[in-house]
ChimeraX commands (.cxc) that place a marker at each C-alpha (Angstrom):
marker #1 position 103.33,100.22,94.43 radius 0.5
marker #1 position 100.16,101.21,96.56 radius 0.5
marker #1 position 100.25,102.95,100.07 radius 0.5
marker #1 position 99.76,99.81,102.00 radius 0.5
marker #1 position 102.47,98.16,100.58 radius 0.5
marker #1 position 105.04,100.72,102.33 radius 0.5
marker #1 position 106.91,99.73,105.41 radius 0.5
marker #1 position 106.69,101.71,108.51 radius 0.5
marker #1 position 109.21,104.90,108.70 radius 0.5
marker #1 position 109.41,105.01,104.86 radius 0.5
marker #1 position 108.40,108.22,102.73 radius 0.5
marker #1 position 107.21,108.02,99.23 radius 0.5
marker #1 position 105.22,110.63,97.17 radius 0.5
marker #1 position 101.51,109.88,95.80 radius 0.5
marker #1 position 101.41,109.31,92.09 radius 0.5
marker #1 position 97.64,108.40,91.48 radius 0.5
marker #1 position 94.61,108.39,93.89 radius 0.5
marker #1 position 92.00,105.90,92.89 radius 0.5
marker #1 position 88.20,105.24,93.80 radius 0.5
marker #1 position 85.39,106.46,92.69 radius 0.5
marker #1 position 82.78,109.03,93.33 radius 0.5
marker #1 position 82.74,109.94,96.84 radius 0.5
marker #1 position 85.41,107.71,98.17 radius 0.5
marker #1 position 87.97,109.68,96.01 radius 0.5
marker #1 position 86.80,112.69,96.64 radius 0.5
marker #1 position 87.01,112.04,100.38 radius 0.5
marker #1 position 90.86,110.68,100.03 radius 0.5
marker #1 position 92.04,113.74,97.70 radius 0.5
marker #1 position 89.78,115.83,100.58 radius 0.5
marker #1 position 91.88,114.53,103.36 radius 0.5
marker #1 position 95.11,116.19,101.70 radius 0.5
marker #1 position 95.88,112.68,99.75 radius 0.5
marker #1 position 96.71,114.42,96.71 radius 0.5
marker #1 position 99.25,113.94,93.96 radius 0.5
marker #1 position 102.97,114.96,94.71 radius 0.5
marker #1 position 102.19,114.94,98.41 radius 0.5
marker #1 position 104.98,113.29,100.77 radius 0.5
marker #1 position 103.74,111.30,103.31 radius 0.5
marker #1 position 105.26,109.07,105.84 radius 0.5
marker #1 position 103.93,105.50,106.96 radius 0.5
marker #1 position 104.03,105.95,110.77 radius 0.5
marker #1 position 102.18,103.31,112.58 radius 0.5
marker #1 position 100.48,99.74,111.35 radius 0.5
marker #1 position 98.03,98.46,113.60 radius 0.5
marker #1 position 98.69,94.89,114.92 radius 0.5
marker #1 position 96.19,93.11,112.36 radius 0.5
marker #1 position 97.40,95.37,109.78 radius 0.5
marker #1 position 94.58,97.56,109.61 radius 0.5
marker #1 position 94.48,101.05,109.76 radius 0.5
marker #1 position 97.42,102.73,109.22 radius 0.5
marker #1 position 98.53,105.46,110.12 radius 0.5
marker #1 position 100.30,108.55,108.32 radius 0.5
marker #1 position 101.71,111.39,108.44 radius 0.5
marker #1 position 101.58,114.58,105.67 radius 0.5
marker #1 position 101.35,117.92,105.88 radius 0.5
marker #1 position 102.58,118.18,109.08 radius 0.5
marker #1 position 99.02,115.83,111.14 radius 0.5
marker #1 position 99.00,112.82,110.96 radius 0.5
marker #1 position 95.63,110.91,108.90 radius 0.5
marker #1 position 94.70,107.16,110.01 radius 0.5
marker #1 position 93.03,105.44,106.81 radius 0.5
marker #1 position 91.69,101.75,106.50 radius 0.5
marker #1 position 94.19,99.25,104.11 radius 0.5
marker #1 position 91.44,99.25,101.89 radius 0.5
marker #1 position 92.00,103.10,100.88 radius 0.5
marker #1 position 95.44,103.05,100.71 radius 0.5
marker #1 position 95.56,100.54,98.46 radius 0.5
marker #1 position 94.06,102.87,96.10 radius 0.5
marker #1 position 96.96,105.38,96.51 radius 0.5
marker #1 position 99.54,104.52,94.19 radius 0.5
marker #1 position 102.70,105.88,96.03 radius 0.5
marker #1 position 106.78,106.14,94.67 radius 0.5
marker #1 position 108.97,105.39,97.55 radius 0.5
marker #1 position 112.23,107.08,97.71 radius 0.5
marker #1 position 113.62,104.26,98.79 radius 0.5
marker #1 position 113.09,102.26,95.91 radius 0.5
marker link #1:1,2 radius 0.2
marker link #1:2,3 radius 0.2
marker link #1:3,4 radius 0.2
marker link #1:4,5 radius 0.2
marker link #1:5,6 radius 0.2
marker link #1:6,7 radius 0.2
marker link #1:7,8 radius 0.2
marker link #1:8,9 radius 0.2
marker link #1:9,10 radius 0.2
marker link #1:10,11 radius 0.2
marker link #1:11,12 radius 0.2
marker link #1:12,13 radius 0.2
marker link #1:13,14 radius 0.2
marker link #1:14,15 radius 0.2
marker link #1:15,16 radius 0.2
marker link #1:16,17 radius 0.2
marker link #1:17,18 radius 0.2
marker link #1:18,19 radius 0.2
marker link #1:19,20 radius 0.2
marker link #1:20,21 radius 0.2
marker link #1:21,22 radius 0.2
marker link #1:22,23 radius 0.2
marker link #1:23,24 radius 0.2
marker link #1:24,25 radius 0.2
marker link #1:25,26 radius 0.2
marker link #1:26,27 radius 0.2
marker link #1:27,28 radius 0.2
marker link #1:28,29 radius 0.2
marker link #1:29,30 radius 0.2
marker link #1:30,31 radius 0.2
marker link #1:31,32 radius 0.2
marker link #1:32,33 radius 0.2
marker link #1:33,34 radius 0.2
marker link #1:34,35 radius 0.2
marker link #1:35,36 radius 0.2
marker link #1:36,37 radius 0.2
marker link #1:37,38 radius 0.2
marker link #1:38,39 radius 0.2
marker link #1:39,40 radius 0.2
marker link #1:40,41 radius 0.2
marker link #1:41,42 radius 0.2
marker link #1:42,43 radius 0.2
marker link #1:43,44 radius 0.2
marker link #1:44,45 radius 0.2
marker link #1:45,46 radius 0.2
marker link #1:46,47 radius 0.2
marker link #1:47,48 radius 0.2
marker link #1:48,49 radius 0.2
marker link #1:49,50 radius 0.2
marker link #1:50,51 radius 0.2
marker link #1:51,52 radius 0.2
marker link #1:52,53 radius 0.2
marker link #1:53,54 radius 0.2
marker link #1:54,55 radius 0.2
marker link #1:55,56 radius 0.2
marker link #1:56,57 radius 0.2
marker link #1:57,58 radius 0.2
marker link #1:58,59 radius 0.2
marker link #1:59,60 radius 0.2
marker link #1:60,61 radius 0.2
marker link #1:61,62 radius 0.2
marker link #1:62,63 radius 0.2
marker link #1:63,64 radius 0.2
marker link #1:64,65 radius 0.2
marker link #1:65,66 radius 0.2
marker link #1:66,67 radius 0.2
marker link #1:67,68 radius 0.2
marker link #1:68,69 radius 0.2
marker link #1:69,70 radius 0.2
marker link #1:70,71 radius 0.2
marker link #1:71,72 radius 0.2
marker link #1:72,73 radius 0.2
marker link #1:73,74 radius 0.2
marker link #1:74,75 radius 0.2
marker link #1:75,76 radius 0.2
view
């Protein structure tokens, strides 16, 4: 299951970032690193960004990169 694929108010813990080069490096930058909770907070109305919350701040990404984040909810 990837990041944008969570629904709003769920947690689940990254498993795997993805990308390459400096798109990866950017995401793992941003605190979107393996074995890091975060929390889907907000989806805009067309579905694109969302936003997050880890670490205690919250991060906005674009669908895109978070379905590049392959996340285990602890719901499922």
């Amino acid at each position: 299951m990837t990041l944008d694929q969570i629904e709003v108010g769920t947690e689940a813990k990254i498993i795997k970032v993805g990308g390459e080069g400096q798109l990866r490096v950017r995401l793992l930058d941003m605190g979107l690193i393996p074995q890091t909770v975060v929390r889907v907070q907000k989806v805009a109305p067309m579905g694109d960004p969302i936003e997050i919350h880890l670490r205690g701040y919250a991060l906005t990404i674009r669908k895109e990169d978070a379905a590049r984040i392959e996340v285990q909810s602890f719901s499922a």
